[in-house]
CHARMM-style PDB file with segment names, atoms N, HN, CA, C and O in Angstrom:
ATOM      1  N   UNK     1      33.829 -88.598 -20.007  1.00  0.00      PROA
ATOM      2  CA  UNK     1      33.996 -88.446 -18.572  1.00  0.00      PROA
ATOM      3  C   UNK     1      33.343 -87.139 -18.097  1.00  0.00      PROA
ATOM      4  O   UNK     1      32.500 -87.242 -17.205  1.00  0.00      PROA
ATOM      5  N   UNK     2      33.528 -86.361 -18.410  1.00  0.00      PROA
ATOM      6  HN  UNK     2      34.213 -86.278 -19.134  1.00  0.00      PROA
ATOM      7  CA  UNK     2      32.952 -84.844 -18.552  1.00  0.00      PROA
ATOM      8  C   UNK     2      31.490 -85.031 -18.656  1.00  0.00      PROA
ATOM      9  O   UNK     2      30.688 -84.338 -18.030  1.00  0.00      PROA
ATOM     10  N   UNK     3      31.233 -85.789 -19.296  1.00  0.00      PROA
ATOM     11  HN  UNK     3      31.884 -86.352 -19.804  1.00  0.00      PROA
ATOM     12  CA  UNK     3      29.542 -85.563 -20.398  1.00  0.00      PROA
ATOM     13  C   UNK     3      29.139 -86.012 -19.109  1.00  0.00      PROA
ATOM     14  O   UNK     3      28.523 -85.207 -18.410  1.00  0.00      PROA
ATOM     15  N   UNK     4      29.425 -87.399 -18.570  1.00  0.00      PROA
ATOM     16  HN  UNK     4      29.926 -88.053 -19.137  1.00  0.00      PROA
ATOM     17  CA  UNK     4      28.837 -88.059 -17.414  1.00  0.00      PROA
ATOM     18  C   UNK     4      28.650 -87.108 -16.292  1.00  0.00      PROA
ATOM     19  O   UNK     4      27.503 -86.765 -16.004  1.00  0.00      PROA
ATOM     20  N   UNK     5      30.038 -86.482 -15.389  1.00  0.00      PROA
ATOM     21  HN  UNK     5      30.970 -86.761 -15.623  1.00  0.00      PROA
ATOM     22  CA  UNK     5      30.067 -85.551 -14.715  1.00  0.00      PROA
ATOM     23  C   UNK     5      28.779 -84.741 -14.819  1.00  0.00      PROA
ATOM     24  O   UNK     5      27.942 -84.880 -13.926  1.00  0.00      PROA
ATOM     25  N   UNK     6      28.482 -83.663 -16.130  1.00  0.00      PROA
ATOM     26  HN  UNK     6      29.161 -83.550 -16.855  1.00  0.00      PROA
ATOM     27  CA  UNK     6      27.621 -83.040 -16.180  1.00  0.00      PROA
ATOM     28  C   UNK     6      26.104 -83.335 -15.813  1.00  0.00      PROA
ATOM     29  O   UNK     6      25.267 -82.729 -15.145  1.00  0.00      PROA
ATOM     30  N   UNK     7      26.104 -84.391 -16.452  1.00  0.00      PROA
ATOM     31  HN  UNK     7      26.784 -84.883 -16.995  1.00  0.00      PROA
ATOM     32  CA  UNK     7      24.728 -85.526 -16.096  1.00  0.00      PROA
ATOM     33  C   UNK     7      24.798 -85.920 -15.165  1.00  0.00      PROA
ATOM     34  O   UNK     7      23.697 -86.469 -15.119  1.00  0.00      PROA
ATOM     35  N   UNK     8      25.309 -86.154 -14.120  1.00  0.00      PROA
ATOM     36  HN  UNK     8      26.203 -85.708 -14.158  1.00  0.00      PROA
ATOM     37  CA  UNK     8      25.425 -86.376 -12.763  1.00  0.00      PROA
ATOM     38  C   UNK     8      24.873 -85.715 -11.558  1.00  0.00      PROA
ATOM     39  O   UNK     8      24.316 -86.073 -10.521  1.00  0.00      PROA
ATOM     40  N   UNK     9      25.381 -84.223 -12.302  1.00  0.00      PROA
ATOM     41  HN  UNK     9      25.834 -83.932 -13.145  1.00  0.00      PROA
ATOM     42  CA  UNK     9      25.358 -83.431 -11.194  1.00  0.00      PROA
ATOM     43  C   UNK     9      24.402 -82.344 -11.305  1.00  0.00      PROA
ATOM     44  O   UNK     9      24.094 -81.610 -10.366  1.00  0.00      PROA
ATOM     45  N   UNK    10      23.799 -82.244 -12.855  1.00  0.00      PROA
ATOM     46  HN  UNK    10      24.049 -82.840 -13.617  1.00  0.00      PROA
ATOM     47  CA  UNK    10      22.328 -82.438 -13.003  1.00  0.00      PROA
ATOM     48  C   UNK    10      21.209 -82.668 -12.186  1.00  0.00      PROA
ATOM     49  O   UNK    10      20.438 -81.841 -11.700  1.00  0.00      PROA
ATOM     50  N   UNK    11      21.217 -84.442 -12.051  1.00  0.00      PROA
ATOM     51  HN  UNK    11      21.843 -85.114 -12.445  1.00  0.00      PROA
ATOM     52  CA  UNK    11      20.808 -85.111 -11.308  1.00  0.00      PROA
ATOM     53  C   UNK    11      21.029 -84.916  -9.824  1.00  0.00      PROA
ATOM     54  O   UNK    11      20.223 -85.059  -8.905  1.00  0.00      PROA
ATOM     55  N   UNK    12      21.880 -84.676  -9.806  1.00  0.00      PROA
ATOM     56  HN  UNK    12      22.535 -84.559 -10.553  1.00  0.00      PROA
ATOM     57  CA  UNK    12      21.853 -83.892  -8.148  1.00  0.00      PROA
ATOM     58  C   UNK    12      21.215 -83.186  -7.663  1.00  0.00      PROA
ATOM     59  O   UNK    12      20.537 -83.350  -6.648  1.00  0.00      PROA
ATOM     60  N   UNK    13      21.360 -82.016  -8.497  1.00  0.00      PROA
ATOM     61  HN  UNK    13      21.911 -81.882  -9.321  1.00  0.00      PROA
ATOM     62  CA  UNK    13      20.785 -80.436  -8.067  1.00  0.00      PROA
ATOM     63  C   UNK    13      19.553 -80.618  -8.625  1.00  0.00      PROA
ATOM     64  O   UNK    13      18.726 -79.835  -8.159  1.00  0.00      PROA
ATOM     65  N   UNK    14      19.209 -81.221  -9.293  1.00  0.00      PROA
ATOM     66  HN  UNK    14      19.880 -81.857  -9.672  1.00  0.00      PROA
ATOM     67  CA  UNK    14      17.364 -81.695  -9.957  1.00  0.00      PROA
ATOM     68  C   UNK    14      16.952 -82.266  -8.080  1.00  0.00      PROA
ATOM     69  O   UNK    14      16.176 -81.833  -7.229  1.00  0.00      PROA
ATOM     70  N   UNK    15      17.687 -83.115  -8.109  1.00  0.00      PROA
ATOM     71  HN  UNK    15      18.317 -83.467  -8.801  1.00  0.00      PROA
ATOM     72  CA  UNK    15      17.214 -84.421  -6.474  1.00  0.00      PROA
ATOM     73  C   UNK    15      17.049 -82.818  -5.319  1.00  0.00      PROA
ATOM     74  O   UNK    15      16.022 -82.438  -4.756  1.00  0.00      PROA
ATOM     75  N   UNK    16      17.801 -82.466  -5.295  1.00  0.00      PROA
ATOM     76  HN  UNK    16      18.635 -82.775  -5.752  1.00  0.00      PROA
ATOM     77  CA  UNK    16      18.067 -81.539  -4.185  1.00  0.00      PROA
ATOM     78  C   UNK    16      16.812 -80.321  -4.141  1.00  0.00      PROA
ATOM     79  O   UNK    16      16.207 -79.923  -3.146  1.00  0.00      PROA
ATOM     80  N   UNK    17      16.671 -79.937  -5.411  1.00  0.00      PROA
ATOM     81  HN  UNK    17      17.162 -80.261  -6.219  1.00  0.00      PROA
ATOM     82  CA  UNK    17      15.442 -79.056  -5.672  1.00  0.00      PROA
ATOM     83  C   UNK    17      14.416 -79.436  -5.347  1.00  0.00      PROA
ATOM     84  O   UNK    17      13.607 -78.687  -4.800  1.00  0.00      PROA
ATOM     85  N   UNK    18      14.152 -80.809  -5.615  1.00  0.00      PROA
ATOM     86  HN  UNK    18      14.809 -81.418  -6.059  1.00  0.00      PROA
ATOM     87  CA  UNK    18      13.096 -81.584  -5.570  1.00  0.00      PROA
ATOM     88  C   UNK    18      12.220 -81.886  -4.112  1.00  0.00      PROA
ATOM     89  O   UNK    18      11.018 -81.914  -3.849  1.00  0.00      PROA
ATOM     90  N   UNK    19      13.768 -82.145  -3.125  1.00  0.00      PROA
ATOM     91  HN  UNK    19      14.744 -82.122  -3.339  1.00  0.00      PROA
ATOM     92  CA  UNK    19      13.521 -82.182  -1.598  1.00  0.00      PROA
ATOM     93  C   UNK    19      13.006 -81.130  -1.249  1.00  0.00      PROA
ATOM     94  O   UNK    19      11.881 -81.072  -0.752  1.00  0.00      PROA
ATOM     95  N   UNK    20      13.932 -79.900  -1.509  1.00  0.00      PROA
ATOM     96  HN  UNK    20      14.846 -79.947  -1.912  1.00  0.00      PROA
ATOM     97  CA  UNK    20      13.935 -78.855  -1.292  1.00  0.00      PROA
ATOM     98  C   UNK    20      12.497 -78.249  -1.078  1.00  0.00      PROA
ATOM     99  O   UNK    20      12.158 -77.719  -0.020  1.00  0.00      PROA
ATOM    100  N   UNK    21      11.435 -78.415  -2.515  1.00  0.00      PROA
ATOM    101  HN  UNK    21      11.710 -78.846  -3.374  1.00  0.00      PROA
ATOM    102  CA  UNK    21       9.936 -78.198  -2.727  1.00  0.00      PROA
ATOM    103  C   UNK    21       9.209 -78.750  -1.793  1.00  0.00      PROA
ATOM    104  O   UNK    21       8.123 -78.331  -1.390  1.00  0.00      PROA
ATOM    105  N   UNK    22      10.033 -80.109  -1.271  1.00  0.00      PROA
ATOM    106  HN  UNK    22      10.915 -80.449  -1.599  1.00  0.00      PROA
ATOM    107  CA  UNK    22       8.594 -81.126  -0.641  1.00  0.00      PROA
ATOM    108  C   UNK    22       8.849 -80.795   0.398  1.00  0.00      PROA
ATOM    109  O   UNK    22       7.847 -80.864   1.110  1.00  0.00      PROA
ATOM    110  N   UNK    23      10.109 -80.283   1.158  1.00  0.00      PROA
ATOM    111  HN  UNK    23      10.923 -80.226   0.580  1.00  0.00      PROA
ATOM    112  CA  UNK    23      10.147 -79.570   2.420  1.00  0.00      PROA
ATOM    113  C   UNK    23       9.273 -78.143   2.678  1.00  0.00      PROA
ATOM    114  O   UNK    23       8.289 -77.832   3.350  1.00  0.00      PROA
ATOM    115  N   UNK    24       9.953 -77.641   2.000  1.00  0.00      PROA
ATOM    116  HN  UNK    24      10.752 -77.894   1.454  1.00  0.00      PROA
ATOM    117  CA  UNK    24       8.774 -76.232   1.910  1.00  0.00      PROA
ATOM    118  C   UNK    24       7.551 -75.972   1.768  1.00  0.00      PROA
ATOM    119  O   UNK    24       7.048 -74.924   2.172  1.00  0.00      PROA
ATOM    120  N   UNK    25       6.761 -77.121   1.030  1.00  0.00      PROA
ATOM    121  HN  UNK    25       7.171 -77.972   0.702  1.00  0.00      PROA
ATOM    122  CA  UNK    25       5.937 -77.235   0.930  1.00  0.00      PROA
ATOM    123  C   UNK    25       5.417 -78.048   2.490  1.00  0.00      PROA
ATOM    124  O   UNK    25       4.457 -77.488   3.020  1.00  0.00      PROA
ATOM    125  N   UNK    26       5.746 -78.783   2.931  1.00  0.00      PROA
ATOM    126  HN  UNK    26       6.526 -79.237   2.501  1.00  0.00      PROA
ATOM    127  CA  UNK    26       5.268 -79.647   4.208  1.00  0.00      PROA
ATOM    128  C   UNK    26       5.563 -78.683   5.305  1.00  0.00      PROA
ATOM    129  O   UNK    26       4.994 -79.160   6.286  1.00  0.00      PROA
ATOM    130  N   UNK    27       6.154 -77.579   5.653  1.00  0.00      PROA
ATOM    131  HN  UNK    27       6.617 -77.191   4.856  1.00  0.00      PROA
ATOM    132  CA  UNK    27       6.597 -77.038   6.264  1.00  0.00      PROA
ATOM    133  C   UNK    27       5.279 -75.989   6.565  1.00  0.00      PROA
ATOM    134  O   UNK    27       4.572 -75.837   7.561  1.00  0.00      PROA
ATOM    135  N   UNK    28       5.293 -75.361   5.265  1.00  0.00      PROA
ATOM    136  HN  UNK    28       5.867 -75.485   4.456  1.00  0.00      PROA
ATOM    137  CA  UNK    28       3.456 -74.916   4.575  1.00  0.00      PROA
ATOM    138  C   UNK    28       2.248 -75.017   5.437  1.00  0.00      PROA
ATOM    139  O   UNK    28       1.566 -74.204   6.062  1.00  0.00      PROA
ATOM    140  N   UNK    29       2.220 -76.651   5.198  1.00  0.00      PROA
ATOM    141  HN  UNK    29       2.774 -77.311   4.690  1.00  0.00      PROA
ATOM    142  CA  UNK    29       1.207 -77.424   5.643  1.00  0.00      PROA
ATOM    143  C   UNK    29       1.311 -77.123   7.414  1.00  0.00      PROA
ATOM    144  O   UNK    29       0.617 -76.495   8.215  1.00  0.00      PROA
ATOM    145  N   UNK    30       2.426 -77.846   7.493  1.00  0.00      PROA
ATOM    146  HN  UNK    30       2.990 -78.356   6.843  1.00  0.00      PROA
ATOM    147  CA  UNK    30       2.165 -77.644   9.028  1.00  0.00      PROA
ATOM    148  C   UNK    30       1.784 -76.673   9.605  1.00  0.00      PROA
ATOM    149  O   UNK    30       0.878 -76.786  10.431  1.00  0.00      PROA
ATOM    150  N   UNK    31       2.465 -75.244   9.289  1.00  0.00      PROA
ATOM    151  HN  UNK    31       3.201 -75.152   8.618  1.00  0.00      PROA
ATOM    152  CA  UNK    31       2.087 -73.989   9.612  1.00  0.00      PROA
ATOM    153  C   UNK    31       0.846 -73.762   9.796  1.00  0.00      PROA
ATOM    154  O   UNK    31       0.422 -73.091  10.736  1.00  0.00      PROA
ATOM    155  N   UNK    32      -0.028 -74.418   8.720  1.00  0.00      PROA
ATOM    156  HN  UNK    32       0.316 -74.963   7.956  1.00  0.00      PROA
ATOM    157  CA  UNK    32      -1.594 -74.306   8.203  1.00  0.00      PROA
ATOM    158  C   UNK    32      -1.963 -74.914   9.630  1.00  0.00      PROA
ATOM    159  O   UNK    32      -2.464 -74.332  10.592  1.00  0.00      PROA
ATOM    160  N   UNK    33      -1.649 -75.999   9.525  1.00  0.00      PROA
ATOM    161  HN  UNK    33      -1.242 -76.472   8.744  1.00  0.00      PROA
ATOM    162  CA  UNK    33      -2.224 -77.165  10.373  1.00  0.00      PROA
ATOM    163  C   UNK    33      -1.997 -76.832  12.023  1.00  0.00      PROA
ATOM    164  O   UNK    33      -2.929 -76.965  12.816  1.00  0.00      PROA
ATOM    165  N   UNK    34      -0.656 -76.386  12.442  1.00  0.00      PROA
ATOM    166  HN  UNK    34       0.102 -76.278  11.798  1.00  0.00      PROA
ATOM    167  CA  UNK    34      -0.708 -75.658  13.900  1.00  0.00      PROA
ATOM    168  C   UNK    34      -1.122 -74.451  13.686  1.00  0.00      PROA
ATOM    169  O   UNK    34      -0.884 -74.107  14.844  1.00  0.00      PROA
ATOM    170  N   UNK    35      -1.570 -73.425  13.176  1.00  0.00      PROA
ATOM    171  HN  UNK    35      -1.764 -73.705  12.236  1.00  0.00      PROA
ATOM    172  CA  UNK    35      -1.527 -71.915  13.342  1.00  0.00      PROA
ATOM    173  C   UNK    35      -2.935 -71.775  12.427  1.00  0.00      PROA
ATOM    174  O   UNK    35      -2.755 -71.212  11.347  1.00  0.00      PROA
ATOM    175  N   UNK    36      -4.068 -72.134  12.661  1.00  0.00      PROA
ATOM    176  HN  UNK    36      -4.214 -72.591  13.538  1.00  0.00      PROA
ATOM    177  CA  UNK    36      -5.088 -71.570  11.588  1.00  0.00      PROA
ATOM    178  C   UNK    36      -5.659 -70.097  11.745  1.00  0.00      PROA
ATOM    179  O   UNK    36      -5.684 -69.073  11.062  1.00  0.00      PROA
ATOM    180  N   UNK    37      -6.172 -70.568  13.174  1.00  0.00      PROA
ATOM    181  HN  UNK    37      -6.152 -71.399  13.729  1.00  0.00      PROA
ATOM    182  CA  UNK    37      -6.857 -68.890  14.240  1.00  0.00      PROA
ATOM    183  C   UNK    37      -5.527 -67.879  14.004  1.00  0.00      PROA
ATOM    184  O   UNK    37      -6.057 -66.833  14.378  1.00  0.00      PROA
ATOM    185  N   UNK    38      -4.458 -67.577  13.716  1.00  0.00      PROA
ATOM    186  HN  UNK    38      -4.027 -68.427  13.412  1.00  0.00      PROA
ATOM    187  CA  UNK    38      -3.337 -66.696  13.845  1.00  0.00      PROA
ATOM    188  C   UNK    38      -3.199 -66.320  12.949  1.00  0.00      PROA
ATOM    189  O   UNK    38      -3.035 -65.100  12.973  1.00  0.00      PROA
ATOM    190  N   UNK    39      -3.146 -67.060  11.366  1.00  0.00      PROA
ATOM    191  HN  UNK    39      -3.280 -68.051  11.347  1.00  0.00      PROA
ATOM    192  CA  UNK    39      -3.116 -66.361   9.829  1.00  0.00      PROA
ATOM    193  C   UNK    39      -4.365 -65.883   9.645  1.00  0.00      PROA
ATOM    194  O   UNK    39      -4.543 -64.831   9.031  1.00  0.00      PROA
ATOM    195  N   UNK    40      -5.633 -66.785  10.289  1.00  0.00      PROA
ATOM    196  HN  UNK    40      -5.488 -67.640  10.788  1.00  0.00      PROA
ATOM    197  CA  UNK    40      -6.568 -65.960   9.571  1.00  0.00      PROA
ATOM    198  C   UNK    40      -6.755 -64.154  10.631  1.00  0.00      PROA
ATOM    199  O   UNK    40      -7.256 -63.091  10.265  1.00  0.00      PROA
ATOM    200  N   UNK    41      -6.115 -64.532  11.928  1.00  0.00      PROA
ATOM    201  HN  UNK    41      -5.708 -65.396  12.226  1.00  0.00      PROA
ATOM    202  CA  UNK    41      -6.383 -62.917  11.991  1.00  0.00      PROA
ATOM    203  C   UNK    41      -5.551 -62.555  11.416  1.00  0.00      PROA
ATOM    204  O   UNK    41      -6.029 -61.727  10.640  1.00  0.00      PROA
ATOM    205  N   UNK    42      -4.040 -62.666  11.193  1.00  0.00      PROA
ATOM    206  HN  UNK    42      -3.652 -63.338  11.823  1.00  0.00      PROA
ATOM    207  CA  UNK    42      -3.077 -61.792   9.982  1.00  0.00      PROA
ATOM    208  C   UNK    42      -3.914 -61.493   8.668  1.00  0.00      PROA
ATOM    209  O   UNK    42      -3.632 -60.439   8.098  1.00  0.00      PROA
ATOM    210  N   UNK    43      -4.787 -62.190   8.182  1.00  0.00      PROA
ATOM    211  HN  UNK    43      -5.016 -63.047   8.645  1.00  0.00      PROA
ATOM    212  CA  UNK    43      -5.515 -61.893   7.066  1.00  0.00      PROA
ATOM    213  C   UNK    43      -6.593 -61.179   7.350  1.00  0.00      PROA
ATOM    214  O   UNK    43      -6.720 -60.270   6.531  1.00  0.00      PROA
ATOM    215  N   UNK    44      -7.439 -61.195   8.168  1.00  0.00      PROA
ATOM    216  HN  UNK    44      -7.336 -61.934   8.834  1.00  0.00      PROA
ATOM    217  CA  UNK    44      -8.367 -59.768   8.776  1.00  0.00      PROA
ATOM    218  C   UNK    44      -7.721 -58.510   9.005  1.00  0.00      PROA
ATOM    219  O   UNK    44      -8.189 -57.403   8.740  1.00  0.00      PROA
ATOM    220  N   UNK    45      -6.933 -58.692   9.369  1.00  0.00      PROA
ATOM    221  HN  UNK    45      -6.552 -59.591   9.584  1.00  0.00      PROA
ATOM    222  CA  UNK    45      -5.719 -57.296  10.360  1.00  0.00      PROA
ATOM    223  C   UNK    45      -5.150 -56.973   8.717  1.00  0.00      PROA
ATOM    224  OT1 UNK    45      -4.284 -56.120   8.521  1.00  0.00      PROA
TER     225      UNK     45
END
């Protein structure tokens, strides 16, 4: 019962990390995608 539990919730926090990346990562993107002219002067400046 335990062993399962553990493996479970594993699987959870694995799933959750997982979102977690593809959010942050798309979030990324967008930034890229609305804001190009604005990072690249943050990167001149």
């Amino acid at each position: 019962m335990s062993f399962h539990g553990r493996v479970s919730g594993t699987r959870i926090k694995r799933a959750l990390g997982v979102q977690a990346a593809l959010e942050w990562a798309f979030r990324i993107e967008q930034a890229q995608l609305e804001l190009p002219t604005s990072s690249v002067k943050r990167l001149s400046n």
